[in-house]
PLY file of the C-alpha trace (Angstrom):
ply
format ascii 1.0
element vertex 248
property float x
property float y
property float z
element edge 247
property int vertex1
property int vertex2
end_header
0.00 0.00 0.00
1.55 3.18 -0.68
2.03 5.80 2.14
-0.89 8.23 2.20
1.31 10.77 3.30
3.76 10.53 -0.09
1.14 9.95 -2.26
-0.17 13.20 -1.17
2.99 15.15 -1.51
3.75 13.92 -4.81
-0.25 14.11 -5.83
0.68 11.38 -8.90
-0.81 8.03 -9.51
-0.75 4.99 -7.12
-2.67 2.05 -6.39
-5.66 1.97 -3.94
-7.95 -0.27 -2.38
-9.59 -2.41 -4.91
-13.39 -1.77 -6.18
-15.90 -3.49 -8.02
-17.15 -0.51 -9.63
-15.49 -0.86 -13.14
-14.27 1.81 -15.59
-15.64 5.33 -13.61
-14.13 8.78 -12.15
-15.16 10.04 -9.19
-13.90 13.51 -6.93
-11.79 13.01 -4.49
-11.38 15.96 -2.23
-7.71 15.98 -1.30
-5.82 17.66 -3.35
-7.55 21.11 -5.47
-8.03 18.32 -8.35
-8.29 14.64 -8.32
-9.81 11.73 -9.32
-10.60 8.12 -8.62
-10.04 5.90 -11.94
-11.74 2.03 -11.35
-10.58 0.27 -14.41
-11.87 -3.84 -15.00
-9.02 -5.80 -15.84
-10.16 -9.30 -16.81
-11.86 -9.66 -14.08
-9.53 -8.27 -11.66
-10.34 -4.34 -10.12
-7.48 -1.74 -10.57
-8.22 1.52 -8.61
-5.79 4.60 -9.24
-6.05 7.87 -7.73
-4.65 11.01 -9.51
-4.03 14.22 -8.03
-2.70 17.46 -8.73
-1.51 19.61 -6.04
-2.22 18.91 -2.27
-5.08 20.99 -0.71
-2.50 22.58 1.94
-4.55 22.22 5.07
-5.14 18.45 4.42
-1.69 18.35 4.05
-0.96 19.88 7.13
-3.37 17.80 8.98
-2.09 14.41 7.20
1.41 15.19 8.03
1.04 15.67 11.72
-0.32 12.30 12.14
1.76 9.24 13.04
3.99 7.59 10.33
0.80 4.33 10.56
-2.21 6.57 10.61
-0.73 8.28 7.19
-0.57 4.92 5.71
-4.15 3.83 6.67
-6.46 4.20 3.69
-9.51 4.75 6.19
-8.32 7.70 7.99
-7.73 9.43 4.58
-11.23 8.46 3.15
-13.08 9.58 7.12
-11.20 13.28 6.23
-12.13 13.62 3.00
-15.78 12.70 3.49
-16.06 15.30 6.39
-14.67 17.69 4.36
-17.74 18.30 2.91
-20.20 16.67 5.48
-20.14 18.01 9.14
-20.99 14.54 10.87
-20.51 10.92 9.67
-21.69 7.83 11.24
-20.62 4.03 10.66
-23.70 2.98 8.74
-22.31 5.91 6.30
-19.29 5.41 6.76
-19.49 1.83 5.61
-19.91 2.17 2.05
-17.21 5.08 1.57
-14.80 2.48 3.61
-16.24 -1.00 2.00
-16.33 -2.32 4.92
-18.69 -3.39 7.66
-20.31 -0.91 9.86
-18.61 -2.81 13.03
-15.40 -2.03 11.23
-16.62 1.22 9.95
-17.08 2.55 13.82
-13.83 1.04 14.73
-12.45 3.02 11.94
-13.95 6.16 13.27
-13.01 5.47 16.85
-9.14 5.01 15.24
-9.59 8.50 14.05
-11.10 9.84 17.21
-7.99 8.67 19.13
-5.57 10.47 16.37
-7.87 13.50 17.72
-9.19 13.97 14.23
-12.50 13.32 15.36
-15.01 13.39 17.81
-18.36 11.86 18.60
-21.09 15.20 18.44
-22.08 15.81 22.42
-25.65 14.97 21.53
-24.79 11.42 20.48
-21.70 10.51 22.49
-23.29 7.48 24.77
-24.55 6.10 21.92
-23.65 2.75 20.59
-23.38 4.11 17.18
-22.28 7.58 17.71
-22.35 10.45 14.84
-19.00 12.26 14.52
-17.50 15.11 12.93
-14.20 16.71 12.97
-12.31 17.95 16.25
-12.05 21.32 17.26
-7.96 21.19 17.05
-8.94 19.92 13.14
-11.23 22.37 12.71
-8.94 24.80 13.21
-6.41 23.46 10.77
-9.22 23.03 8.19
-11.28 26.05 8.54
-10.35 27.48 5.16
-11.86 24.47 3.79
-14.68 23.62 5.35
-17.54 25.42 4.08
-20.24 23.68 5.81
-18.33 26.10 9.04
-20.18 29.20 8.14
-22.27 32.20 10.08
-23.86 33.51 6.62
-27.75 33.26 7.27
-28.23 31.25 3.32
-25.91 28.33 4.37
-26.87 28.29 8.20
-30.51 27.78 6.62
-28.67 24.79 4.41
-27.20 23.03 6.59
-29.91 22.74 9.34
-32.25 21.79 6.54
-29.78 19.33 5.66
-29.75 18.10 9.16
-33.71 17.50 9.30
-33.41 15.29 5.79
-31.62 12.86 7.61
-32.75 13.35 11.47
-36.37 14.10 12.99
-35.33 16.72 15.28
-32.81 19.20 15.83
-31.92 21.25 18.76
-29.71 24.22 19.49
-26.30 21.49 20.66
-26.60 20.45 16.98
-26.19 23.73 15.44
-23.29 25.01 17.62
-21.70 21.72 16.12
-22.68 22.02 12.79
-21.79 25.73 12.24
-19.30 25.92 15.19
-20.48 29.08 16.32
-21.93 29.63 20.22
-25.15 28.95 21.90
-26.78 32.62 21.43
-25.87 33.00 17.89
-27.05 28.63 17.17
-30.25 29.73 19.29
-30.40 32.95 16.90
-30.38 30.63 13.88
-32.98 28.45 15.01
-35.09 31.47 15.97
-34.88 32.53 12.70
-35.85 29.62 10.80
-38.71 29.35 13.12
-40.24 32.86 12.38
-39.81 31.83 8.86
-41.51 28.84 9.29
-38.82 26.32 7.92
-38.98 24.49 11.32
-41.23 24.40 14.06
-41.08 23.73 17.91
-41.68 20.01 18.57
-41.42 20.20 22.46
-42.92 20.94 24.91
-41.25 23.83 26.26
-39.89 26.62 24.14
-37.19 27.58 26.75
-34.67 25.49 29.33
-33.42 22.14 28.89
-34.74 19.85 26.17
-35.79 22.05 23.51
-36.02 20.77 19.99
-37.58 21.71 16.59
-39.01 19.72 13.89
-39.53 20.69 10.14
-41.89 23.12 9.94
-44.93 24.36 7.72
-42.61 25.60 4.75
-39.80 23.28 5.59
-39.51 21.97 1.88
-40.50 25.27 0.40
-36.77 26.32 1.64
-35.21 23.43 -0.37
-36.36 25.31 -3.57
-33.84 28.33 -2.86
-31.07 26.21 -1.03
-27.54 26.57 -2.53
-26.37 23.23 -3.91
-23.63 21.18 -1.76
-22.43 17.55 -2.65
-23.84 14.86 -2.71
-22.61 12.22 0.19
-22.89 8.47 -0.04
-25.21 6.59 2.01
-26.26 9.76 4.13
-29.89 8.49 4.47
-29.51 4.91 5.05
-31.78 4.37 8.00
-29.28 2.33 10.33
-29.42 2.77 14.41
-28.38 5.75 15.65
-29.34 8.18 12.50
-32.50 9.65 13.95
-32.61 11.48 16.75
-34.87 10.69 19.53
-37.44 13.47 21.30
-36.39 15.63 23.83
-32.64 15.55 23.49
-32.25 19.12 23.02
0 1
1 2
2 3
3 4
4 5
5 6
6 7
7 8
8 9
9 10
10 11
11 12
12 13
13 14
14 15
15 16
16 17
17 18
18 19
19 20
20 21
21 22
22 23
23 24
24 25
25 26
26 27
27 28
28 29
29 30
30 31
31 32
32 33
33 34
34 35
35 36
36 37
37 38
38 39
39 40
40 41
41 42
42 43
43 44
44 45
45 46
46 47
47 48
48 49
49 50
50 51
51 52
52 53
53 54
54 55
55 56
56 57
57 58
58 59
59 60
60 61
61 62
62 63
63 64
64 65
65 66
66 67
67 68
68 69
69 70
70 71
71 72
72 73
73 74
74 75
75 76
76 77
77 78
78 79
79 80
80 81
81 82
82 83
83 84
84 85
85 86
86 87
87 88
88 89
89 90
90 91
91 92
92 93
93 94
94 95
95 96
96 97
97 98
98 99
99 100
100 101
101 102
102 103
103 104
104 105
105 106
106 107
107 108
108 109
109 110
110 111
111 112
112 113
113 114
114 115
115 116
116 117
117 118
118 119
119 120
120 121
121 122
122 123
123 124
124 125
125 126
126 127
127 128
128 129
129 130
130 131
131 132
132 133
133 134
134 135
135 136
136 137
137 138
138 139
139 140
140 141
141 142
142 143
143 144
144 145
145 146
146 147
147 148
148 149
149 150
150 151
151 152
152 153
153 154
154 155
155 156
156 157
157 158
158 159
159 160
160 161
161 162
162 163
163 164
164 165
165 166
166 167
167 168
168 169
169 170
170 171
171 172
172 173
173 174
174 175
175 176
176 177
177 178
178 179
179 180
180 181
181 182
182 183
183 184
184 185
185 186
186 187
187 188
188 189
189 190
190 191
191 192
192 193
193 194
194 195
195 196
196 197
197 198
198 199
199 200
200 201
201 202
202 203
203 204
204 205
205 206
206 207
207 208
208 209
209 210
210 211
211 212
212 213
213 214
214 215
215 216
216 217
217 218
218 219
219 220
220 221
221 222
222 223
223 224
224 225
225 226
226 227
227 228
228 229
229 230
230 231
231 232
232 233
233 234
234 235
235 236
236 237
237 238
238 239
239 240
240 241
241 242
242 243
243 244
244 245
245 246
246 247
């Protein structure tokens, strides 16, 4: 296997894990261009990844790791999927990895001890946590991650986002999503309530335990939302994706 770490210094072609996906390009968001070429040969998979040059805050990030953790194909594919995703669970992660979503968590939890992840507060006792990336990443990746924004258009986005794959959102998942404190996440959700996008689905409008729900013009607001890419397997319903009442 070749080093992750080289192969994204040198951003030229190497061998990858195999796929049965035959003769297709796909993005690959390490380096400012790059693709992933699956080519059938004879019945045997040959995946190749070419790049041009290194996104420099990946690069940054991938060579502060350990000399093992740049050489292990998972870590690579968990950063570059929450490059453009704020959270990522096994049962998501399993496709992107090809693997199962036991090994898919153990993956994540091999990242989360590198301290490039970490489960979100709302879901860390669960058996199949959600994650996203660490503050001390975060900070090495802000340039990049657009998803990390206090613009009222992509706020909107990404909490409607959210509700497509959750039943309920409250104002601990916005501070995570947007990084941005609890007045200006409560602001947000204030907002989108006034406008109708989402609605209050507790009981209480104030103290602990406050959630909304999609509201009356929830999917009117899809109409005028700015396009972001697509992720694989984001709305596979495994345990753990939705979130339960009254976890605020």
């Amino acid at each position: 296997m070749t080093p992750i770490s080289a192969l994204l210094r040198e951003g030229t072609q190497h061998n990858t894990r195999q796929n049965h996906t035959s003769g297709c390009w796909r993005p690959v968001g390490l380096f400012t261009w790059a693709f992933m070429e699956i080519t059938d040969l004879n019945g045997r998979v040959r995946c190749a990844l070419i790049g041009g040059t290194p996104v420099e805050p990946v690069l940054q990030l991938i060579s502060g790791l350990p000399d093992a953790a740049q050489d292990d194909v998972d870590i690579a594919l968990i950063i570059h999927t929450l490059l453009d995703r704020a959270q990522l669970n096994s049962a998501d992660a399993a496709p992107i990895l090809q693997k199962s979503q036991h090994e898919s968590l153990a993956a994540l939890r091999r990242a989360e001890a590198l301290l490039l992840v970490t489960p979100t507060a709302r879901t860390r006792a669960w058996r199949q946590p959600w994650f996203r990336f660490s503050d001390q990443a975060r900070v090495v990746l802000r340039t990049r991650l657009n998803y990390l924004t206090t613009s009222s258009e992509e706020a909107e986005a990404r909490v409607v986002e959210f509700l497509l794959r959750n039943d309920t959102i409250g104002n601990i998942d916005v501070c995570e999503l947007l990084d941005v404190g609890a007045t200006q996440g409560s602001r947000v959700l204030r907002q989108l309530r006034e406008r109708h996008v989402i609605a209050l689905g507790s009981a209480n409008a104030t103290r602990r335990g406050v959630f909304y729900v999609r509201g009356a013009r929830f999917y009117d607001s899809m109409q005028h939302q700015p396009s972001h890419p697509t992720n694989p397997g984001s709305r596979s319903p495994e345990e753990g994706r939705r979130l339960p009442p009254g976890e605020g």
